[in-house]
Rosetta silent file (secondary structure, phi, psi, omega in degrees, C-alpha in Angstrom):
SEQUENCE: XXXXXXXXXXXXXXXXXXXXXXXXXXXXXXXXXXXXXXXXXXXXXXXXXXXXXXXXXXXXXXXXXXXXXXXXXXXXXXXXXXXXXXXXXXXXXXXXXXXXXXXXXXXXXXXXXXXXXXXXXXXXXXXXXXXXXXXXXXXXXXXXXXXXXXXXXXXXXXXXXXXXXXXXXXXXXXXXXXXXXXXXXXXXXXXXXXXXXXXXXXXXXXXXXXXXXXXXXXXXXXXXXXXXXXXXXXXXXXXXXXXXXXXXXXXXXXXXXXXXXXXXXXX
SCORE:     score description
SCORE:     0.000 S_00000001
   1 L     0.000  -37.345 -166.322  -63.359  -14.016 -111.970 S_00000001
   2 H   -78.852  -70.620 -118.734  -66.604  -12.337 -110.350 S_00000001
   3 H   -93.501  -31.122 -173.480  -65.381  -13.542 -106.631 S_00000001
   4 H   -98.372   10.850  176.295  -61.631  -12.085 -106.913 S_00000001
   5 H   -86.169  -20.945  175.548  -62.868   -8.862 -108.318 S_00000001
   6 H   -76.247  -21.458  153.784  -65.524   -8.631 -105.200 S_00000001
   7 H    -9.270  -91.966  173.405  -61.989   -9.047 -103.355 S_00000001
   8 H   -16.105  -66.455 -173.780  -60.438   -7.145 -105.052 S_00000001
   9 H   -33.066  -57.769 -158.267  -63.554   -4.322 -103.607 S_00000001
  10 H   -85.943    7.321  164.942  -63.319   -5.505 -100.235 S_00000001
  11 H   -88.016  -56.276 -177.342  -59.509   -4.900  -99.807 S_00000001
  12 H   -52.155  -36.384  179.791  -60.145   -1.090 -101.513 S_00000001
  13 H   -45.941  -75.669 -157.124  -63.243   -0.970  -98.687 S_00000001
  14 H   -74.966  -44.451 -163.459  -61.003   -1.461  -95.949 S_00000001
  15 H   -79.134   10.209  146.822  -58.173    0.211  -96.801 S_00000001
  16 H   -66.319  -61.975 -175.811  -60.636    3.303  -97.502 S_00000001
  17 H   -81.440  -25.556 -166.934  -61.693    3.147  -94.322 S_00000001
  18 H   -82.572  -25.912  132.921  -58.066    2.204  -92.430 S_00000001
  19 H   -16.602  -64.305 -161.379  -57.273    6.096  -94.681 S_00000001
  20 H   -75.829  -54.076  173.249  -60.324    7.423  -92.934 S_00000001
  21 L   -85.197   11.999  166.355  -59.306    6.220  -89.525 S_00000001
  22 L  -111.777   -5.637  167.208  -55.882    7.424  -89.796 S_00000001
  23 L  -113.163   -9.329  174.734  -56.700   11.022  -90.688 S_00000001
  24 L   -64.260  -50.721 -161.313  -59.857   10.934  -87.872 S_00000001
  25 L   -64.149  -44.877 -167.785  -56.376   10.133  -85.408 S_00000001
  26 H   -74.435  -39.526 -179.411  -54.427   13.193  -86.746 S_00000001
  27 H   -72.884   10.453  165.114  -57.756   15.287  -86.096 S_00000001
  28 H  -111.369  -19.301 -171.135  -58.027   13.994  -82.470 S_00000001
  29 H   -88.512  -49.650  162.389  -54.904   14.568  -82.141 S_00000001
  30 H   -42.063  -71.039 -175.469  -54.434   18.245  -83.375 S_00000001
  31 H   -63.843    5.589  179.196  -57.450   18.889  -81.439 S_00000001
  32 H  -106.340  -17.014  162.561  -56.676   17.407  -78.426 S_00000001
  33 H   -66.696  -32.901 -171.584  -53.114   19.789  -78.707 S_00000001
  34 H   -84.413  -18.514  170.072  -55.125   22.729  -79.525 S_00000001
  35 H   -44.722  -75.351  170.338  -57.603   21.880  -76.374 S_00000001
  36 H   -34.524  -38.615  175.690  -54.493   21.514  -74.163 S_00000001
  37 H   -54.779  -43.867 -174.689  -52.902   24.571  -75.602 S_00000001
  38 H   -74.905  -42.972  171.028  -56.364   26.705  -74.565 S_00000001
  39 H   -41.490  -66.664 -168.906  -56.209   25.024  -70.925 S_00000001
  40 H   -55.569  -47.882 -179.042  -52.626   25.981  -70.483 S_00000001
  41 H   -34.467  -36.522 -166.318  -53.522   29.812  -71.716 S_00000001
  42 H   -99.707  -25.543  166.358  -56.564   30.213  -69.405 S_00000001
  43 H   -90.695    2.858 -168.129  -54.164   28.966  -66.259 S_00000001
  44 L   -56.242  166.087  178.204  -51.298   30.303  -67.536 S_00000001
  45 L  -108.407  170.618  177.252  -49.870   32.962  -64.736 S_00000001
  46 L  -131.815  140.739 -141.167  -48.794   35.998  -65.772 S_00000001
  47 L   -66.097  168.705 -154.521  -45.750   37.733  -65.067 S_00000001
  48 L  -144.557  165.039  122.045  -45.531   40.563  -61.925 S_00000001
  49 L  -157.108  163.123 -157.704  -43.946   43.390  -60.377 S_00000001
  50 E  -157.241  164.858  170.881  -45.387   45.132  -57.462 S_00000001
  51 E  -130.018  160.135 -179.597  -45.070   47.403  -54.499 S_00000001
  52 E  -148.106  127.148  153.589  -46.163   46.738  -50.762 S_00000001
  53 E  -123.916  169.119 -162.521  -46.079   48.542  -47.499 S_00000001
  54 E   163.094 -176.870 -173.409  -47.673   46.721  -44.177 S_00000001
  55 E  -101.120  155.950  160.464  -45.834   46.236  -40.531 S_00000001
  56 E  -116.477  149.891 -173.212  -42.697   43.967  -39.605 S_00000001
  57 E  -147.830  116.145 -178.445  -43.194   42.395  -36.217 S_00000001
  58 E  -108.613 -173.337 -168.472  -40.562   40.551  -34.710 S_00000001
  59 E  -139.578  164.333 -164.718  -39.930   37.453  -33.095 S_00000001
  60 L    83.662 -151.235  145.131  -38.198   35.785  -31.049 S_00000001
  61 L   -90.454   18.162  117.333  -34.973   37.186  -29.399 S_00000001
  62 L   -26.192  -52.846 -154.981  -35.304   39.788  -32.178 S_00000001
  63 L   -94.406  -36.014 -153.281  -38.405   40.878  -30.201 S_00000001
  64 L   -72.104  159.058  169.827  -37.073   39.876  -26.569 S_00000001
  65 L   -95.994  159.464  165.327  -35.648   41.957  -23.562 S_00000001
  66 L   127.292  -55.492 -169.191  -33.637   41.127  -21.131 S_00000001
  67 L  -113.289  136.990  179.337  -30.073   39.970  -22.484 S_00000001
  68 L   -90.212  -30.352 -155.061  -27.969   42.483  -24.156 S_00000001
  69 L   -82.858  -21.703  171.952  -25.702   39.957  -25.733 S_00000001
  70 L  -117.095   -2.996 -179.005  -28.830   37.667  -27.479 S_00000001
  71 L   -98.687  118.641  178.184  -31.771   40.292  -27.386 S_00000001
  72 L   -53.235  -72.019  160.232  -32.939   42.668  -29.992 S_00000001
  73 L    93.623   13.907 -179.721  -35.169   44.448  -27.948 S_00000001
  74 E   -62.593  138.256  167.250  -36.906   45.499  -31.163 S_00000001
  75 L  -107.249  155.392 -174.291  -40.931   46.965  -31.720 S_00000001
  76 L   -62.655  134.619 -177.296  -43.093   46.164  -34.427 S_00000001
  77 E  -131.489  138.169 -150.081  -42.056   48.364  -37.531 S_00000001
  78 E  -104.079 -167.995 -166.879  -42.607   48.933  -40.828 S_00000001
  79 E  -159.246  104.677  167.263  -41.574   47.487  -44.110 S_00000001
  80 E   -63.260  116.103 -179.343  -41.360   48.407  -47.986 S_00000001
  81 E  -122.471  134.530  177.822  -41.254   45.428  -50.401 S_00000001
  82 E  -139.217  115.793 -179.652  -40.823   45.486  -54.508 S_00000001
  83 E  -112.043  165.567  178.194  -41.488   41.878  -55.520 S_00000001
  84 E  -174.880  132.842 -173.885  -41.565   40.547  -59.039 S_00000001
  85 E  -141.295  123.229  164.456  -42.253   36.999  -60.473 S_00000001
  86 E   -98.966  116.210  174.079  -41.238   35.586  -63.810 S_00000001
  87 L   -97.545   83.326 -179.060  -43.482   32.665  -65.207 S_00000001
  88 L   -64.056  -52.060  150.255  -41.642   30.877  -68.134 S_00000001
  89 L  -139.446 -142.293 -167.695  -44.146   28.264  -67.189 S_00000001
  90 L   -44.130  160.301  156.224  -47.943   27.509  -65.903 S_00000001
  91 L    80.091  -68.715 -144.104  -47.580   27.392  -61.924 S_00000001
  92 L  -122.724  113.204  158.654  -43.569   27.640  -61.763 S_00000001
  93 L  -152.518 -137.019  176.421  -41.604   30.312  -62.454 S_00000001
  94 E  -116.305  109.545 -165.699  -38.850   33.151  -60.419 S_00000001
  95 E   -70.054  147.946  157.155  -39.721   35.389  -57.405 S_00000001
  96 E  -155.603  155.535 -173.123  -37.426   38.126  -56.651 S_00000001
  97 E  -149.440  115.020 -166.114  -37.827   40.401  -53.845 S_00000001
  98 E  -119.257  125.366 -137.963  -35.640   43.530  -52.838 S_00000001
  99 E  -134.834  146.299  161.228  -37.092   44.560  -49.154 S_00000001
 100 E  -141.672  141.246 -172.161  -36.384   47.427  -46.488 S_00000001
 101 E  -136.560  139.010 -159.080  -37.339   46.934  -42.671 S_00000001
 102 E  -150.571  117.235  153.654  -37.254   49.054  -39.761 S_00000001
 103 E  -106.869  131.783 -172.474  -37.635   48.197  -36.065 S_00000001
 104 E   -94.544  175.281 -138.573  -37.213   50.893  -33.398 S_00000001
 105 E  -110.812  126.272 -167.186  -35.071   49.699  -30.520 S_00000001
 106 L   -96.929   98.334 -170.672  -37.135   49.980  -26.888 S_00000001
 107 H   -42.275  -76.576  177.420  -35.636   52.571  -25.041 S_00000001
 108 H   -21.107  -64.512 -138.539  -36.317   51.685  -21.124 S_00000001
 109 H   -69.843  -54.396 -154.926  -35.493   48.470  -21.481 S_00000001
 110 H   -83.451  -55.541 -174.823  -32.219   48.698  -23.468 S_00000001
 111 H   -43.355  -72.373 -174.822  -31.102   52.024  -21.071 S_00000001
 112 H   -22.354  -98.432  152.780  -32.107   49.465  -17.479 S_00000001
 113 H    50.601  -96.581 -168.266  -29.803   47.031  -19.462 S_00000001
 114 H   -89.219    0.108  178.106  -26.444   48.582  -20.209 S_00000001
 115 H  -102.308  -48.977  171.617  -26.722   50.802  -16.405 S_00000001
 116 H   -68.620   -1.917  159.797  -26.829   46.731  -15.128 S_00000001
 117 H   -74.706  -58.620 -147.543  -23.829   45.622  -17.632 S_00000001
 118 H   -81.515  -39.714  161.750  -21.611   48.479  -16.667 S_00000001
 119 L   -66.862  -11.679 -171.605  -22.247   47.626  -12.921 S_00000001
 120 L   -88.692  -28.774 -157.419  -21.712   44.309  -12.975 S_00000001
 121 L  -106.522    4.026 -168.054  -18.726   44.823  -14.754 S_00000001
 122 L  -126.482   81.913  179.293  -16.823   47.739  -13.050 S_00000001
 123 L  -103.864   36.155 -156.258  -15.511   47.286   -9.915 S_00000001
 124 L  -117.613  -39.453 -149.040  -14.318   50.606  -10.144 S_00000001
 125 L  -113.542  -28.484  178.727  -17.751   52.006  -10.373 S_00000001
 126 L    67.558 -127.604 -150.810  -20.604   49.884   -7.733 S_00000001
 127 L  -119.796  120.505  177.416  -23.902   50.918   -7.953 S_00000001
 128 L   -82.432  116.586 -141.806  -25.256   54.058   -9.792 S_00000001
 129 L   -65.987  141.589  171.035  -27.257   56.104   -7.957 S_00000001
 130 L   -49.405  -18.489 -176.381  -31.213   56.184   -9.414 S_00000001
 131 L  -121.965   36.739  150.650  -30.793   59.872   -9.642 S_00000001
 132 L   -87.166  139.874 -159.022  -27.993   59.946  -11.863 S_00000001
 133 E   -69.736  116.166  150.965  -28.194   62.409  -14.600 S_00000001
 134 E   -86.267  126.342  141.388  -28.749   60.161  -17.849 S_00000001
 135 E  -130.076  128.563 -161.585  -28.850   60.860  -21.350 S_00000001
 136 E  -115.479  143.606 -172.596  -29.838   58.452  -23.681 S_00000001
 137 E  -135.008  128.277 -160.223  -30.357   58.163  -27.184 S_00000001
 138 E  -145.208  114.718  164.058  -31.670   55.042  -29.321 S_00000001
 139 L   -85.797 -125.745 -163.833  -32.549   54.156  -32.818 S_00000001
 140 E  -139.221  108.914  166.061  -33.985   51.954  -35.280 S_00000001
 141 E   -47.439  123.424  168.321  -32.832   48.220  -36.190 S_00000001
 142 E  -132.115  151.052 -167.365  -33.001   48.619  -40.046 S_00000001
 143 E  -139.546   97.453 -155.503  -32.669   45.919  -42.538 S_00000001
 144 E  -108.121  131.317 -171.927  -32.470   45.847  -46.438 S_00000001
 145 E  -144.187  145.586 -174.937  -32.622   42.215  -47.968 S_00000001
 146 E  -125.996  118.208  175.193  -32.340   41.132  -51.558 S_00000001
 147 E  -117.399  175.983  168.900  -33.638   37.860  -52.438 S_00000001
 148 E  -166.025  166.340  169.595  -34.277   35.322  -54.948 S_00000001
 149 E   151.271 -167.723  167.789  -35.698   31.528  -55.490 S_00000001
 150 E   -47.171  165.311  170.430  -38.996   29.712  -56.642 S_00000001
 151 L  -149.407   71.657  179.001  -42.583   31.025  -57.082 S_00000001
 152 E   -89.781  144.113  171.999  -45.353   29.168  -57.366 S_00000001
 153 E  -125.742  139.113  141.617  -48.949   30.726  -58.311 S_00000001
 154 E   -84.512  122.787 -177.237  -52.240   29.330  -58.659 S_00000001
 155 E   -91.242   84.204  157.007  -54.480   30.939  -61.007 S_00000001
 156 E  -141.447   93.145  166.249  -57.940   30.333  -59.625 S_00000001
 157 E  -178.090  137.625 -175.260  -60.279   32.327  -61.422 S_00000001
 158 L   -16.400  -21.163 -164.608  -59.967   34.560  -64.057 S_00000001
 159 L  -151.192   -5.748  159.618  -59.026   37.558  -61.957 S_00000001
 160 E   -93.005  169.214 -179.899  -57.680   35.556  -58.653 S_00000001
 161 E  -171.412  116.532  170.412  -53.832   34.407  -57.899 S_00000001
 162 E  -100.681  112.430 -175.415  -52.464   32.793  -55.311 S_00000001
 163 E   -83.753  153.491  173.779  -48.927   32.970  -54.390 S_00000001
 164 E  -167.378  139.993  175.571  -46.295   30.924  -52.518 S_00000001
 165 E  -163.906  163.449  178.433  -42.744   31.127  -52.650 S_00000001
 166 E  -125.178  108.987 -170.230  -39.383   30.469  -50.708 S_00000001
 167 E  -124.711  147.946 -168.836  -36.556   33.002  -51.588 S_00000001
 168 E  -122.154  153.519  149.019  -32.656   33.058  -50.062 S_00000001
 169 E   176.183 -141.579 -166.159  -30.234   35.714  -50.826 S_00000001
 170 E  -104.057  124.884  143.844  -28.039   38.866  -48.851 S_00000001
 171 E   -92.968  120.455  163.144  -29.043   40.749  -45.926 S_00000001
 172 E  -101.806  131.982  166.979  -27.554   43.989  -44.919 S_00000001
 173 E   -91.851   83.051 -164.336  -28.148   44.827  -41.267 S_00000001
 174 E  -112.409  145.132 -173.100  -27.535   48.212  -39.285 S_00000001
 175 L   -86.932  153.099  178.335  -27.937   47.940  -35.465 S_00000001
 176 L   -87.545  130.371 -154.444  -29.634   51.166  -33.999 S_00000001
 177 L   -66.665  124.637  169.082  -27.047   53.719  -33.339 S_00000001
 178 E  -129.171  155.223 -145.352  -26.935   54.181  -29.159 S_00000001
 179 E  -149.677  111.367  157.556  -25.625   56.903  -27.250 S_00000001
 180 E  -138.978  134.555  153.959  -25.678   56.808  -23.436 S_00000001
 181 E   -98.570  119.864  175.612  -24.280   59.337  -20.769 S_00000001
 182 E  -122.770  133.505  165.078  -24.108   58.999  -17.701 S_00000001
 183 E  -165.741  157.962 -103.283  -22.733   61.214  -14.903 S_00000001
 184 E   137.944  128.284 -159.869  -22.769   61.779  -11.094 S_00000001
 185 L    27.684 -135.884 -176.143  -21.180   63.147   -8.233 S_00000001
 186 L   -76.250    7.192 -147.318  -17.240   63.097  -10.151 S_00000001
 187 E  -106.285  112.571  172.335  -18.246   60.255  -12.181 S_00000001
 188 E  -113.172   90.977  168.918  -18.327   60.362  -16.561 S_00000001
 189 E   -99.429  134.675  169.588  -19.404   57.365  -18.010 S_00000001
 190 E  -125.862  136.515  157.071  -20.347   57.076  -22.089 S_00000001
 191 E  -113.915  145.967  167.640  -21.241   54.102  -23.912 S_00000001
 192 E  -128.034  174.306  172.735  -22.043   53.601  -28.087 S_00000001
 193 E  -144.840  123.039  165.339  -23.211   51.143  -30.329 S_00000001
 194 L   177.117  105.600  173.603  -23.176   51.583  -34.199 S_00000001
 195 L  -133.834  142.759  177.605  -22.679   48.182  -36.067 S_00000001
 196 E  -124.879  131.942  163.023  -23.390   47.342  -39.451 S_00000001
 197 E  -133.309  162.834 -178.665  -22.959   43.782  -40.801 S_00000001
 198 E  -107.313  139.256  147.498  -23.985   41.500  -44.412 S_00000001
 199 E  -148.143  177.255 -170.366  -25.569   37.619  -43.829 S_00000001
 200 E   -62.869  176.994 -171.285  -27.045   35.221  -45.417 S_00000001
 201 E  -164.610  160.111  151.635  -31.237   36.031  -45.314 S_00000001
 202 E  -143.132  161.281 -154.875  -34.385   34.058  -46.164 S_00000001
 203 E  -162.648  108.852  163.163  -38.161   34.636  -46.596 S_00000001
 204 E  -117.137  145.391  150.768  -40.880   32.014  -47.140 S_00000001
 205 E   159.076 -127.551 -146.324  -44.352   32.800  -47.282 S_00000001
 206 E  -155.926 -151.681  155.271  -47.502   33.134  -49.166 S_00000001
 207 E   147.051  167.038  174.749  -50.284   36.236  -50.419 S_00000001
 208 E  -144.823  146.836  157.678  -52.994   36.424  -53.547 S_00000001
 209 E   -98.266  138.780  176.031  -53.343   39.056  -56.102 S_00000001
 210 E  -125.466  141.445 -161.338  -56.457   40.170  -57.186 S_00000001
 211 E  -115.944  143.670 -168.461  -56.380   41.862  -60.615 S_00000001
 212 L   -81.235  -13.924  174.455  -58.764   44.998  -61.321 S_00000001
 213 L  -148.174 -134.616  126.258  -57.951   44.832  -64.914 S_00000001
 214 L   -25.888  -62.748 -153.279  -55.186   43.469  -67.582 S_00000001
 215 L  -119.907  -34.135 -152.946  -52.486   45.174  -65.713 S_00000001
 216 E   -91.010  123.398  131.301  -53.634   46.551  -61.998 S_00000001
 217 E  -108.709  146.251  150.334  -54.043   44.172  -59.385 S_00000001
 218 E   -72.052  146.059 -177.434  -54.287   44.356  -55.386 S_00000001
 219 E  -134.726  120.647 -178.289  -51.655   42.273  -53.630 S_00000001
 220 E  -105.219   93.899 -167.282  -52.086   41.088  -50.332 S_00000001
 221 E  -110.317  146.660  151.101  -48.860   38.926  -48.357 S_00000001
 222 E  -153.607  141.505 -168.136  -47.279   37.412  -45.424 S_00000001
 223 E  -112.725  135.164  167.429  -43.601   36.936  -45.296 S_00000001
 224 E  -128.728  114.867 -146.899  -41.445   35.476  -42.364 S_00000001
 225 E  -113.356  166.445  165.002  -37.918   36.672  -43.027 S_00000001
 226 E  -172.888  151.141 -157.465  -34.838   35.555  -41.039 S_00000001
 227 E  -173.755  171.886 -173.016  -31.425   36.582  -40.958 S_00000001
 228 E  -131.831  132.612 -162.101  -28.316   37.129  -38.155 S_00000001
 229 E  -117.832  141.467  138.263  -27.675   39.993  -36.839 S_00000001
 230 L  -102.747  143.893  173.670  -24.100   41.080  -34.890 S_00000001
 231 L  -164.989  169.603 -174.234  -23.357   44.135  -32.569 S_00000001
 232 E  -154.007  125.158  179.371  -21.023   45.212  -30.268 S_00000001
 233 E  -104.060  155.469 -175.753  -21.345   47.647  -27.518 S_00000001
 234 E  -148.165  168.152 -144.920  -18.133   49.365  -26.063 S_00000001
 235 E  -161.001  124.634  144.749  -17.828   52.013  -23.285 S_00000001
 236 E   -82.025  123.926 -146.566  -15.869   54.770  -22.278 S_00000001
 237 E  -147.874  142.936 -139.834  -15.575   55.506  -19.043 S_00000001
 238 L  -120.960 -142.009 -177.999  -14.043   58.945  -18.372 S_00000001
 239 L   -73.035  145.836 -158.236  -13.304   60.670  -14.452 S_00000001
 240 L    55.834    6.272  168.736  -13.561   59.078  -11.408 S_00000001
 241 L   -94.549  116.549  178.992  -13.500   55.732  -12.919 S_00000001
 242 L   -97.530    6.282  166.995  -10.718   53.523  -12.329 S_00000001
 243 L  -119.279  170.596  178.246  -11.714   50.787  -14.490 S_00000001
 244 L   -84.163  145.174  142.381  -12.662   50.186  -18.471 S_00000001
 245 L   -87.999  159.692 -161.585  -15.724   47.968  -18.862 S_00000001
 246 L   -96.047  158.817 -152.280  -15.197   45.319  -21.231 S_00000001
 247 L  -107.621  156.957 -162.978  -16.774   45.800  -24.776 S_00000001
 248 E  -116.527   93.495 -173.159  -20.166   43.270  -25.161 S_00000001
 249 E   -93.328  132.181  177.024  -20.373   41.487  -28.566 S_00000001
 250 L   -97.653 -176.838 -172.016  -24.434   40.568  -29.281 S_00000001
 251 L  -174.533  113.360  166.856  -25.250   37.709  -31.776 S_00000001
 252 E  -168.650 -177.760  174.590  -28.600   36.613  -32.584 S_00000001
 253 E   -75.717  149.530  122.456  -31.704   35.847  -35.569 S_00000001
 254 E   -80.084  132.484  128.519  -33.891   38.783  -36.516 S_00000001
 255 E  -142.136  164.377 -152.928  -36.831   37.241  -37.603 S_00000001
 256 E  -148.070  155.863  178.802  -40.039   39.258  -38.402 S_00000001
 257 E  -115.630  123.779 -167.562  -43.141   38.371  -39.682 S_00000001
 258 E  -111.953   78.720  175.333  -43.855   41.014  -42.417 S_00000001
 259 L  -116.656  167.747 -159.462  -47.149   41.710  -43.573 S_00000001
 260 E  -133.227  162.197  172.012  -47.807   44.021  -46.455 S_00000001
 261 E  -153.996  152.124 -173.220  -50.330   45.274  -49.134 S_00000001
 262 E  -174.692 -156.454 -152.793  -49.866   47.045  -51.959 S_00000001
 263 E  -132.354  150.603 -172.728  -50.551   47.172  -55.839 S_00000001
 264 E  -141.845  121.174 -166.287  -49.411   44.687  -58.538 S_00000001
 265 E  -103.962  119.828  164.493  -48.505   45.667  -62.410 S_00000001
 266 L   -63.875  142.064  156.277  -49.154   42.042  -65.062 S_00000001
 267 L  -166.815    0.000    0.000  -47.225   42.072  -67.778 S_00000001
């Protein structure tokens, strides 16, 4: 009788204790959710929008001389950016970026150019004397691109953020409007340019925010954009000429390396 009642004890013992160790497990457990929970909070990122100005600098035959039909002939220029990143969560969330870019078009280069197209290309016209009266007029490749894709940020330190993202979307493109005269002894030649076209566009690259408060931070970037550009130059070619030159369709990438600084609003 005495032996199954010390049983008896020793079953209530452990299953006292097997109680005891089964509500210690829900409290390691809660507290190992609410740890994780505080971890994600202090890396969480926090959501953006921003402004930037900085230079575009191109590349490539975007930058190069030389060719009318694959050559930009573009100078470094500037560039306006309004970025914005949504974090649903830590790390990973969605960049958007709606961009304006402006290269002016290198005058010399671009006249020399189109006075060697027209000759080669005339046999109506030969060689045009160096001291024919020219006037020439040349803008500025400009380029407005609307993007979207991924965004990853690294938070790390309470008041740093490092960005990196890859974004795709639509570029619009306008070619710099050109306007050349030429004329000598009975001789009127004019040429234009003024093309606008939409392509596909992309932009990878990288920058950190540093924030001054809650809400303010500086934001520092560098973007390398790319996108296809079309033009077409055509020519009029007025007394004492007897032939047309043939109109010149160009085709090539811009790409630009774009960097910018500006100010960044948290929210």
């Amino acid at each position: 009788m005495y032996d199954d009642a010390v049983q008896k004890k020793k079953i209530e013992i452990v299953i006292f204790v097997l109680k005891i160790l089964k509500e210690m497990k829900k409290a390691i457990y809660i507290l190992m959710l609410l740890m994780a929970s505080a971890s994600l909070q202090l890396n969480a990122q926090q959501n953006f929008a921003s402004i930037s100005f900085g230079a575009s600098i191109p590349q490539g035959n975007y930058a190069a001389t030389g060719d009318l039909s694959s050559n930009g002939y573009a100078n470094t220029g500037g560039a306006i950016k309004f970025d914005a990143g949504y974090f649903p969560v830590s790390y990973f969330g969605i960049g958007g970026s709606f961009s304006f870019g402006s290269n002016y078009a290198t005058r010399d280069s671009l006249l020399s150019d189109v006075i060697t197209y027209i000759e080669e290309n005339s046999s109506g016209i030969g060689d045009i004397p160096e001291d024919a009266e020219a006037l020439y007029g040349s803008g500025f490749w400009n380029y407005i691109n609307l993007f979207l894709g991924p965004h990853f940020s690294i938070r790390a330190t309470q008041n740093l953020y490092f960005d990196f993202r890859g974004l795709a979307g639509l570029s619009i493109i306008r070619a710099p409007n050109q306007e050349l005269t030429i004329t000598y002894d009975d001789n009127s030649i004019y040429t234009n340019s003024s093309y606008n076209n939409v392509a596909f566009g992309w932009t990878a690259g990288g920058g950190v925010r540093y924030k001054f408060n809650e809400n303010l931070a500086l934001k520092l970037s560098a973007d390398y954009i790319q996108t296809k550009a079309k033009n077409t130059y055509t020519f009029n070619l007025f007394s004492g000429v007897a032939d047309d030159v043939p109109p010149l369709d160009a085709e090539f990438y811009i790409k630009a390396l774009e960097i910018t600084a500006g100010l960044a609003y948290s929210f």
